[in-house]
N, C-alpha and C positions, 0 to 999 in steps of 0.2 A: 386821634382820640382812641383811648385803648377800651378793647369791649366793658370793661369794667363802669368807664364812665357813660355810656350808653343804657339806653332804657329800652326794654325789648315789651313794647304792649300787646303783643299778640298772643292770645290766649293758648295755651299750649293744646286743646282740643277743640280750638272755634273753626267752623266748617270753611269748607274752599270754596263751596256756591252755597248760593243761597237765592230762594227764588221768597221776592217781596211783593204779597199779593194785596194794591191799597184796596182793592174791593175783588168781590166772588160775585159781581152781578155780570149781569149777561144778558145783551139786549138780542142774539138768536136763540133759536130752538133748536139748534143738530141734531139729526136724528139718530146720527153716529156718537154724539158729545156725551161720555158719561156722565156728566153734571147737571145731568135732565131727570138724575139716581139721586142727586144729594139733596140730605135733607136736613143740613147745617142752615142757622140762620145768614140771610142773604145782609151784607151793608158794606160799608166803608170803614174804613181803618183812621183813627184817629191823627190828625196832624201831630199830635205831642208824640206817640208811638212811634209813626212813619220815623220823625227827627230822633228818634232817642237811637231807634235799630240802625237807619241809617251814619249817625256817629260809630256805632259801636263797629260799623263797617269799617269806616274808616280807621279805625285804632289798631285792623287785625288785617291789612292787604298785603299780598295781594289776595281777592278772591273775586269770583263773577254773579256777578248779581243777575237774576232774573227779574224784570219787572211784571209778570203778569204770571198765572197755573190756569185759572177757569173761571176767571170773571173777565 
């Protein structure tokens, strides 16, 4: 197949990690954990959302997903 008839989905600036946080709660107190500073609202991440980013993952690999930052 010549590159021509090939379909290239990967966004020419979509990042190479990516860290996917389905929620920012956090069942310790660290006394070291800066996120004891944050004063963003605390929740979960919607299922529709999770699936739309996680496709868009898939359209632009390779890259490394992180599943968690500070919740």
């Amino acid at each position: 197949m010549s590159k021509l008839n090939t379909i290239d989905l990967k966004a020419p600036n979509f990042p190479q990690r990516i860290t996917l946080e389905l929620t920012n709660i956090c069942n310790l107190n660290c006394s070291f954990c800066p996120r004891r500073l944050m004063e963003k609202h605390q929740g979960y991440m919607s299922v529709a959302l999770a699936k739309q980013l996680i496709d868009e993952m898939a359209e632009n690999l390779p890259i490394a997903m992180v599943p968690f930052f500070r919740g």
